[in-house]
C-alpha positions in Angstrom: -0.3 5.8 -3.1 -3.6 4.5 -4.2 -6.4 4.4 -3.0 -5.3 7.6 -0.2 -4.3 9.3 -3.6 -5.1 8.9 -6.9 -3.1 10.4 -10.1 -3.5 13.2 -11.5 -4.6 14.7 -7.4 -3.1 17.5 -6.6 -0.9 18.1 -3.2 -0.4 21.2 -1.0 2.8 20.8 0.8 5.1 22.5 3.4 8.5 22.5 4.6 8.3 21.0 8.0 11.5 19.8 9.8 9.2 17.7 12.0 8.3 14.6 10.4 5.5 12.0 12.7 4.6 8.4 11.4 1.6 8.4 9.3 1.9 11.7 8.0 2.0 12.0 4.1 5.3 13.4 3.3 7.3 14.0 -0.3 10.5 13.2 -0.9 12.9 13.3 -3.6 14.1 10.1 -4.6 17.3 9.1 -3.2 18.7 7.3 -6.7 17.2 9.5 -9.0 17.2 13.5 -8.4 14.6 15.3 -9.3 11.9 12.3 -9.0 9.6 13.1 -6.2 7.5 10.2 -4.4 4.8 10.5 -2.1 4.9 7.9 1.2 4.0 7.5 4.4 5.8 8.0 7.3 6.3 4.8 9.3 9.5 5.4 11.3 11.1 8.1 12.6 14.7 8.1 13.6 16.4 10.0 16.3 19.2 11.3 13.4 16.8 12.8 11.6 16.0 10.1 8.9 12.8 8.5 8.5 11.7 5.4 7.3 8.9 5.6 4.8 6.5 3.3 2.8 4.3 3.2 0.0 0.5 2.8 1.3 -0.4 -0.2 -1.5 2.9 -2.0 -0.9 1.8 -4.9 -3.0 2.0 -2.5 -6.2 5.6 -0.5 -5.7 8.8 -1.0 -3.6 9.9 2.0 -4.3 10.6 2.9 -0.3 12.7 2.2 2.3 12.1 -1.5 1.7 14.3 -0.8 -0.8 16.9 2.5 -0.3 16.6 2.7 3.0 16.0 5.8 5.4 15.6 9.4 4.2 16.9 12.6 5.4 13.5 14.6 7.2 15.2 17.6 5.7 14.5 18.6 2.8 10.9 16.7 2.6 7.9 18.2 2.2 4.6 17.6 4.6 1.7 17.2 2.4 -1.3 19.0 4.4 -4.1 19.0 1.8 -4.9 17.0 -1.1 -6.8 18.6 -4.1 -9.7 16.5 -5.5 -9.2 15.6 -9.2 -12.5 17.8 -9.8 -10.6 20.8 -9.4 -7.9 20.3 -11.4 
């Protein structure tokens, strides 16, 4: 997700059942449970999926360039980010 995040940032997320393009969301990756990603919303669907993409999509294609939509539920809205700092 460089250059919005860098690693090693922390996150502060929530449960939100609302999803909105552009909005930073986690999300468990659909192939491999337990691995989390961090995307951006770009689509929203009105079955409760949503399409989401990496924001350097030269780098990765892990998104849903790749697996497809995601469920909104059980995705988490990330509503701060931490600076490296103060980790």
């Amino acid at each position: 997700m460089e250059p919005t995040l860098v690693e090693g940032q922390g996150l502060v997320t929530i449960p939100s059942p609302r999803a909105r393009p552009g909005q930073l969301r986690c999300v468990e990756h659909p192939h491999r449970p337990g691995f989390w990603l961090v995307k951006r919303v770009e689509r929203v669907h009105p079955d409760a999926t949503m399409e989401i993409l990496s924001d350097n999509r030269a780098a990765t294609v892990a998104d849903s360039r790749t697996f497809g939509a995601v469920p909104v539920a059980g995705s988490y809205r990330v509503v701060l980010r931490v600076p490296r700092r103060l980790m």
